[in-house]
C-alpha positions, 0 to 999 in steps of 0.5 A: 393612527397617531404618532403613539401609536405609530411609534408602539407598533414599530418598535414591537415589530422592530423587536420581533423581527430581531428576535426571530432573526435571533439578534439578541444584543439588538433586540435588547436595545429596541426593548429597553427603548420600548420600555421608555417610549411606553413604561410598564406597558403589558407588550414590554412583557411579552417581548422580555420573555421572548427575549429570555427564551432565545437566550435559553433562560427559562425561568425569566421566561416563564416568569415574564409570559406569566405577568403577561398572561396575567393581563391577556389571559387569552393571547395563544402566542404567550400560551405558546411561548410560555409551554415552550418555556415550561417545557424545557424546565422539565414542568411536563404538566403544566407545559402540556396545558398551554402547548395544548391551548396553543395547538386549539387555536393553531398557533404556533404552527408543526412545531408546536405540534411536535412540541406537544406531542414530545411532552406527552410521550414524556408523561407516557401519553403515547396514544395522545402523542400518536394521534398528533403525529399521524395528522403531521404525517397525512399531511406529507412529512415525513423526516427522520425525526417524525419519524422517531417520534412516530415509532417511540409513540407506537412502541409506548402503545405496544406496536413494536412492530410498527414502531420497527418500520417507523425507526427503519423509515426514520433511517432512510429519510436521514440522509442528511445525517440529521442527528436522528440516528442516535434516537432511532438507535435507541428506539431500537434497543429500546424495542427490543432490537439490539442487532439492528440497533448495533449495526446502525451505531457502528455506522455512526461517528463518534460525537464527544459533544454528546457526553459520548452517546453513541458509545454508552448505546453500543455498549448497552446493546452488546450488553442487552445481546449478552456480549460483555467483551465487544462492550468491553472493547467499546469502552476500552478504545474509548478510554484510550481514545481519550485518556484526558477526558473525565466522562470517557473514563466514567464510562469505562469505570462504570462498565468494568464495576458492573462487571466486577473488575473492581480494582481496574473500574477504581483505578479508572474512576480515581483517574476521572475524578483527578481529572474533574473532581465534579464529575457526577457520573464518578462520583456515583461510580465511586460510591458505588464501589465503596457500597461493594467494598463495604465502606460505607464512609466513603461511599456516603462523602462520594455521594455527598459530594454529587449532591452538592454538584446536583442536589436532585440526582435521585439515584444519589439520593437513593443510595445515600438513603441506604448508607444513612444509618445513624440518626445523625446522618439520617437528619443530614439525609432529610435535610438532602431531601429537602434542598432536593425538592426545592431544587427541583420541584418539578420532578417527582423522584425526589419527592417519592424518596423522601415519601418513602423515607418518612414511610420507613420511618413510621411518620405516617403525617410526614408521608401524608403532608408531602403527598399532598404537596406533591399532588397539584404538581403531579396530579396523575401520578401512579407513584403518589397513588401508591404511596398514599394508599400504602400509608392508609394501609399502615393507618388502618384506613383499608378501604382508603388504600385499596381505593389509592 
């Protein structure tokens, strides 16, 4: 070989040992230098978007892998790294389309495996998420978090009671307090076992790292079993336990709305929003409370305010759709739906408001052009289906809209 090539071939190799060694700072360096020794060269891609993905920015990721794949179109480890990057934008479809090109060529190994699987229980494709758990299971795994994902696939097919012994497999090989019980806890609520999910929760520490999960779960099955003071015990001490912090008395705040304690829940809320004006979940709270109290002002400027924290909160959208009821405030609503969309064009609930508001409003072509926008995104969806068979309906296109 010649000493180009020699050279091309360290410093790859140098910058992926440091990369899986999660040497960032180090592996920058050998990259900028590979840039130099060989400008523009499809490898400076490659290693960039990895690079990206350690340091969790998923947007350039995607972006390098995808010049990358531009000019190996066929190399599986992008393929692989590019779903992965997709992934954890929430862009489900188009991560499955390459996780899946990936697991074909066996690249990427069990995590892969269960990386796919996990987006296809997220776009409820559980008896395709089954049949790549089973295999990892026939070959001797058999850890917790399997485990879990074994029983939410089970569960999504309709096999609660298969699901309940995966869950309490999924307890037993937790001996390490893995961090699946939490799952597990909710995989239980979730089939229907609230007993068993409030037994394993009370077994568990609180984790304040985790936006107080455990907490929010305990409170949400003593609610499913019909015992609204233990819930409210739950988020009491939780309060208490914490009176600085802002999520903490969201929660309390939240619970004690929902049970119309309301002069109590706002109280609580105020607090929390003192505490973090920012805080979404008081925010939501709070707007909420104002719905109830009949101050529609209020409710739509709390609500107003979350949407410039998070502009594709679909609850918030949602709710400030209702309280928009002046032509005036229903412009400054599209304009929300709008920002939203750019915001997050990989989720669907913003462009299914927005579908339904111009549904509302009898722009049958509005509807239409942001179905169509909406369909290479999400070419399976119940929801457009729906919604575009109810604007054949309104067109008097019958058979269109029965066939939607």
């Amino acid at each position: 070989t010649s000493p180009t090539a020699d050279l091309l071939v360290a410093r790859v190799n140098l910058a992926g040992l440091l990369l899986d060694a999660q040497q960032f700072d180090a592996a920058r360096r050998q990259i900028d230098a590979f840039d130099v020794d060989f400008p523009n060269h499809v490898l400076g891609r490659f290693l960039r978007g990895r690079l990206a993905l350690g340091l969790r920015d998923f947007p350039a990721a995607e972006n390098e892998l995808q010049r990358y794949l531009a000019r190996i179109p066929d190399d599986t480890r992008g393929q692989a790294i590019l779903g992965v990057a997709h992934f954890y934008q929430n862009h489900l479809l188009q991560a499955e389309m390459y996780l899946q090109q990936a697991v074909r060529a066996q690249v990427g190994g069990e995590a892969a495996r269960r990386l796919l699987a996990e987006t296809q229980l997220r776009l409820d494709k559980p008896n395709l998420a089954l049949e790549i758990l089973r295999r990892a299971e026939q070959e001797g795994a058999s850890d917790p978090h399997l485990m879990t994902m074994l029983g939410r696939a089970q569960a999504g097919v309709g096999n609660l009671d298969e699901a309940y012994a995966y869950y309490e497999r999924g307890l037993l090989a937790d001996v390490d307090g893995s961090g699946a019980a939490l799952s597990i806890a909710a995989g239980l609520l979730s089939i229907g076992r609230e007993s068993r999910a409030i037994e394993v929760l009370e077994g568990l520490p609180s984790a304040p790292g985790e936006g107080f999960r455990r907490e929010v779960l305990l409170i949400a099955a003593h609610l499913r079993s019909g015992d609204k003071d233990a819930a409210l015990l739950v988020s009491d001490s939780l309060a208490k336990q914490n009176p600085q912090d802002a999520s903490a008395l969201s929660i309390a705040g939240a619970l004690r709305l929902f049970l119309d304690q309301d002069e109590s829940a706002r109280q609580m809320l105020s607090q929390a929003l003192d505490l973090e004006p920012r805080n979404v979940a008081a925010l939501f709270a709070m707007s909420r409370y104002a719905i109830k109290v009949d101050r529609t002002d209020e409710a739509r400027t709390f609500l107003e305010r979350l949407l410039d924290v998070e502009p594709a909160h679909v609850p918030g959208l949602a709710s400030l759709g209702s309280v928009a009821r002046s032509e005036v405030h229903r412009s400054e609503f599209e304009g929300r739906l709008t920002k939203a969309i750019e915001h997050a064009p990989a989720q669907i609930g913003p462009r299914v408001i927005a579908i339904r508001h111009a549904i509302s409003r009898e722009d049958y072509s509005g509807a239409l052009n942001l179905i169509e926008d909406a369909e290479p995104v999400f070419p399976d969806s119940s929801l457009l289906h729906h919604s575009k068979g109810i604007v054949s309906f309104r067109l008097g296109q019958t058979e269109l809209g029965l066939a939607e």
